[in-house]
C-alpha positions as CSV (number, residue, x, y, z in Angstrom):
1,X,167.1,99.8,177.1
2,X,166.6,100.7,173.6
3,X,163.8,103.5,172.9
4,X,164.0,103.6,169.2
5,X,166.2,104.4,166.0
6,X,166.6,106.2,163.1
7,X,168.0,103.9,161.1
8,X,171.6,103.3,161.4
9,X,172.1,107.2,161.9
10,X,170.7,107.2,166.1
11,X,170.1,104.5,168.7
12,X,168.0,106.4,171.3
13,X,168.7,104.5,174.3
14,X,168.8,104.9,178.0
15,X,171.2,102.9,180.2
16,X,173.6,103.4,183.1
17,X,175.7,104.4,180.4
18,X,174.5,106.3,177.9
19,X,171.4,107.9,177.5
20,X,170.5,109.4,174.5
21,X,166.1,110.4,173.9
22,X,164.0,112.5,172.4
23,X,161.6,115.0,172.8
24,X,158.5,117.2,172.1
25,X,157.9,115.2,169.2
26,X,155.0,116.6,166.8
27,X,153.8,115.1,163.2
28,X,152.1,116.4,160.5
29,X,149.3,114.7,158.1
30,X,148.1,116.9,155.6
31,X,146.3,117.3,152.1
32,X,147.5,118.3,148.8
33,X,144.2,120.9,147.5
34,X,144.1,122.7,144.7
35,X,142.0,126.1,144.1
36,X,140.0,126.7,140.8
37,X,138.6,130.1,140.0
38,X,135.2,130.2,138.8
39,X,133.8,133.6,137.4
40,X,131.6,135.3,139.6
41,X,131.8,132.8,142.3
42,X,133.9,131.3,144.9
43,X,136.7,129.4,143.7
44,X,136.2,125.3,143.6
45,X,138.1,122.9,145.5
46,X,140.2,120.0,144.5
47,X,141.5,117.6,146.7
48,X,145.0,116.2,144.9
49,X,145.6,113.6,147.3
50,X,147.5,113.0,150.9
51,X,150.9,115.2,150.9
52,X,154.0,113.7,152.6
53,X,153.9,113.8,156.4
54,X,156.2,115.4,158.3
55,X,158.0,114.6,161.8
56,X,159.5,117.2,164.3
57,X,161.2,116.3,167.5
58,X,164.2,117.6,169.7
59,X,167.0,115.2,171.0
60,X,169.3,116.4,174.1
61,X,173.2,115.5,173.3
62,X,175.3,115.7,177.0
63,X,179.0,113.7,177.2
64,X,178.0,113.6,181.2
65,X,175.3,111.4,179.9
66,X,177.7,109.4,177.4
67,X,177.0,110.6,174.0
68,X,179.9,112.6,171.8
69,X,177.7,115.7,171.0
70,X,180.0,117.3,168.2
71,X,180.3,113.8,166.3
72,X,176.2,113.4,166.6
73,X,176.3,116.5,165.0
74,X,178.3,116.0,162.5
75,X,176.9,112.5,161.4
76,X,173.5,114.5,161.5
77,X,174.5,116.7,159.1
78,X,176.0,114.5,156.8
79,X,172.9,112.8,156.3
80,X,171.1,115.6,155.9
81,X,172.7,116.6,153.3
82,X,173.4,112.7,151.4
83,X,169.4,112.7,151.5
84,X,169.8,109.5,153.3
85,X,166.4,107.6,154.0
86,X,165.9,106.0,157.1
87,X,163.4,103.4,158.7
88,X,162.2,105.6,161.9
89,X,161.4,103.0,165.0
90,X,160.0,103.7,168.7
91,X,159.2,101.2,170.9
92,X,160.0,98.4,168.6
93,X,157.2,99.5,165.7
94,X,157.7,101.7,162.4
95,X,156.3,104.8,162.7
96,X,154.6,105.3,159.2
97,X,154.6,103.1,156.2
98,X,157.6,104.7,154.8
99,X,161.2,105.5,155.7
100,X,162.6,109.1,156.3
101,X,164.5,111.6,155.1
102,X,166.2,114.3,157.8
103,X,164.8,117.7,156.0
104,X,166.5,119.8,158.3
105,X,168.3,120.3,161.4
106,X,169.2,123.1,163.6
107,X,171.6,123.0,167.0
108,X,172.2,125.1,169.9
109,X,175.7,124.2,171.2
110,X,174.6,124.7,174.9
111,X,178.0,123.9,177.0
112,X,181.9,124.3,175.6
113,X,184.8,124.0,177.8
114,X,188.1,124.7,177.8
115,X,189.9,123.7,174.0
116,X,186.7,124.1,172.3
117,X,185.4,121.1,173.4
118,X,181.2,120.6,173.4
119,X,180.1,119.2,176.8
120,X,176.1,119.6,175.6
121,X,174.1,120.5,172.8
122,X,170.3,120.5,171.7
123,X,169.2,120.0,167.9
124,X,165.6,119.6,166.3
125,X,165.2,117.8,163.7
126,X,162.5,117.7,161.1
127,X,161.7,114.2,158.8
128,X,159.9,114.1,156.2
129,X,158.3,111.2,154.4
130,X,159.9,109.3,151.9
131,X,157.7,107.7,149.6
């Protein structure tokens, strides 16, 4: 059953065959404010406008669970650093009005076997708003 995607990029999924989530997912609104000093007096506020949310959340890469952890990687950080945007789906809906761009991502490599080869790794990744 399909949970969601990121684009192209990641089906998260979970089958008898494959499962592939996320988790500890967090997002960010904010505003854009600007300070203006006044003599004598507090400084004045400005509010600018909204500022581009942001999207953190942590996916679990196991071969045992049928996902290629060192290729998810890799594809990962290719797009990270193409810029590539993305429409972000869960549960069949867009999340947002806008597609996202992968700002960052950090991995642990968790489990590597004999030859080198990664059994399980954990990476966070961090989107950011396209607009």
């Amino acid at each position: 059953m399909e949970v969601g995607n990121l684009g192209t990029l990641i089906t998260f999924k979970v089958s008898s065959k494959k499962v592939l989530t996320f988790s500890d997912m967090s997002s960010t609104a904010k505003g854009r404010w600007a300070s203006h000093e006044v003599v004598m007096k507090k400084a004045k506020s400005e509010f600018l406008g909204p500022d581009l949310r942001q999207i953190t959340f942590k996916i679990f890469l196991s071969s045992t669970q049928g996902v290629m952890p060192r290729k998810t990687i890799e594809r990962i950080e290719k797009a990270v650093e193409k810029g590539t945007p993305f429409t972000f789906v869960i549960g069949g809906k867009k999340v947002g009005k806008h597609q996202w761009v992968i700002e960052n991502m950090s991995d642990t490599w968790d489990e590597i076997i004999e030859d080198g080869h990664l059994v399980s790794a954990s990476a966070t990744l961090v989107l950011r708003e396209y607009v």
